[in-house]
C-alpha positions as CSV (number, residue, x, y, z in Angstrom):
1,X,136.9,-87.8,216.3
2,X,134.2,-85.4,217.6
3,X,131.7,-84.1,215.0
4,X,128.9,-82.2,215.2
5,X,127.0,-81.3,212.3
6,X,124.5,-78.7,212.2
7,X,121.4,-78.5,209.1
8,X,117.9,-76.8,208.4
9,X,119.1,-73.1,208.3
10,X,118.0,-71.5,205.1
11,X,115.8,-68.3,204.3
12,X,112.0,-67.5,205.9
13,X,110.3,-64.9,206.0
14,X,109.9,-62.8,209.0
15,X,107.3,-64.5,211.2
16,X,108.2,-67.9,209.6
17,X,109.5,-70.2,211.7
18,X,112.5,-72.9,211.2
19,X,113.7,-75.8,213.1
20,X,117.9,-76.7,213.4
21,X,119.5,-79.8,214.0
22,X,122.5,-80.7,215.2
23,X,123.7,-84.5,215.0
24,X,126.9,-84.9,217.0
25,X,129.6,-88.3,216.4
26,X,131.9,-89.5,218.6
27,X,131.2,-88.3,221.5
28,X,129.0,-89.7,224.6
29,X,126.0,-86.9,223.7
30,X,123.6,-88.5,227.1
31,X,125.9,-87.0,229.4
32,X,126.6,-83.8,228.4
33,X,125.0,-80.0,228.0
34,X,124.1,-78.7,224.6
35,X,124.2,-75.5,223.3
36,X,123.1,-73.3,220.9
37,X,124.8,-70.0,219.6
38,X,124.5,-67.2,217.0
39,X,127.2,-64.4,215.2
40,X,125.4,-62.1,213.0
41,X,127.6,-59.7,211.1
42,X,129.8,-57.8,213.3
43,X,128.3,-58.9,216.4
44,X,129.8,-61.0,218.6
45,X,128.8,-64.6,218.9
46,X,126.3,-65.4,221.8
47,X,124.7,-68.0,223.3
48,X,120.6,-68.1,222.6
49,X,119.9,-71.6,224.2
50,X,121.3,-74.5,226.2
51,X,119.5,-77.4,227.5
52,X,121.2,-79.7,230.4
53,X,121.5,-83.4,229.8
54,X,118.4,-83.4,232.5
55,X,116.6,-81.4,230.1
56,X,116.7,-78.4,231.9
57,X,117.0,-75.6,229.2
58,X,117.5,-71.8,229.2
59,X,117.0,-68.7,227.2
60,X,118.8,-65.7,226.2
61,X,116.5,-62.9,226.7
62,X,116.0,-61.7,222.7
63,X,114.4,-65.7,221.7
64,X,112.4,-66.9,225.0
65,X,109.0,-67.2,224.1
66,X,109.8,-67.6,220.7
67,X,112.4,-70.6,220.4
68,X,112.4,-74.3,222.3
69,X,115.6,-76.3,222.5
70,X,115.3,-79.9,222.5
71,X,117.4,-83.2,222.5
72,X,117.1,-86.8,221.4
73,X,119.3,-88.6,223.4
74,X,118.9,-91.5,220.9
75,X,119.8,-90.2,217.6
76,X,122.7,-87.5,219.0
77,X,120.6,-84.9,218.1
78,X,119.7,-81.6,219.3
79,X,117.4,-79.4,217.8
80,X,116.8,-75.6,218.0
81,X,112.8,-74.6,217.2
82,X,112.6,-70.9,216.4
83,X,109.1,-69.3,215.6
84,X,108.1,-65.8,215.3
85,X,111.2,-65.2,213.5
86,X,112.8,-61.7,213.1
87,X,114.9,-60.1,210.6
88,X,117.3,-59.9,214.1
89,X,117.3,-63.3,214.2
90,X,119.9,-63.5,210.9
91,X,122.5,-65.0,211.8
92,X,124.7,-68.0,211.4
93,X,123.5,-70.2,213.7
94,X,126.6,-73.5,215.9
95,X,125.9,-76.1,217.7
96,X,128.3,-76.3,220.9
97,X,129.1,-78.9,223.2
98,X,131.3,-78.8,226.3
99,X,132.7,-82.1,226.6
100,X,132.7,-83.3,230.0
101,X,134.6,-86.9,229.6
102,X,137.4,-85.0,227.9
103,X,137.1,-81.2,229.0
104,X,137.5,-79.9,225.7
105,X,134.9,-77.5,223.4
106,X,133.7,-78.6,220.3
107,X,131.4,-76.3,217.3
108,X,130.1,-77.2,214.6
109,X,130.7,-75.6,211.6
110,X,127.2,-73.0,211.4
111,X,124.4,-73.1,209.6
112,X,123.1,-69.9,208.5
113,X,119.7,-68.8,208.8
114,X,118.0,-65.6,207.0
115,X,114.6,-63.6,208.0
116,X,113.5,-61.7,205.3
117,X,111.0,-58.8,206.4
């Protein structure tokens, strides 16, 4: 069973910075892309970061320069590093993970972050 289990939202202050994790279970995390997404209230969700199982990563537009994606291919883990945080950057925050052995998409189940101005 596929798990991915995200941690380290909370509440910061705006300018504060916050790093997420997301552990993922039985799965083969080396060989596939990871992904980070946000929903703030009555937005729709999007996706802020993804980083290839190269390493390549990308950005949406409102958190490059400000947040770094990484992985450890070792512990299942990706992480989401977000500094210079917003009161726009509220949100709850899922891991994602396209699946490539099995084709399917798994979330996690959010981790909600708060930037108090």
């Amino acid at each position: 069973q596929v798990q991915l289990v995200e941690s380290g939202g909370g509440l910061v202050q705006a300018g504060g910075s916050l790093r997420l994790s997301c552990a993922a279970s039985g799965i083969i995390f080396s060989i596939n892309a990871m992904g980070w997404y946000r929903q703030a209230p009555g937005k729709q969700r999007e996706l802020i970061a993804d980083i290839t199982r190269g390493g390549r990563t990308n950005f949406a537009d409102s958190v490059k320069g400000r947040f770094t994606i990484s992985r450890d291919n070792a512990k299942n883990t990706v992480y989401l590093h977000m500094n210079s945080l917003k009161s726009e950057d509220t949100a709850v925050y899922y891991c994602h993970i396209y699946d490539i052995s099995s084709r399917n998409d798994y979330w996690g189940q959010g981790t909600q972050v708060t930037v108090s101005s």
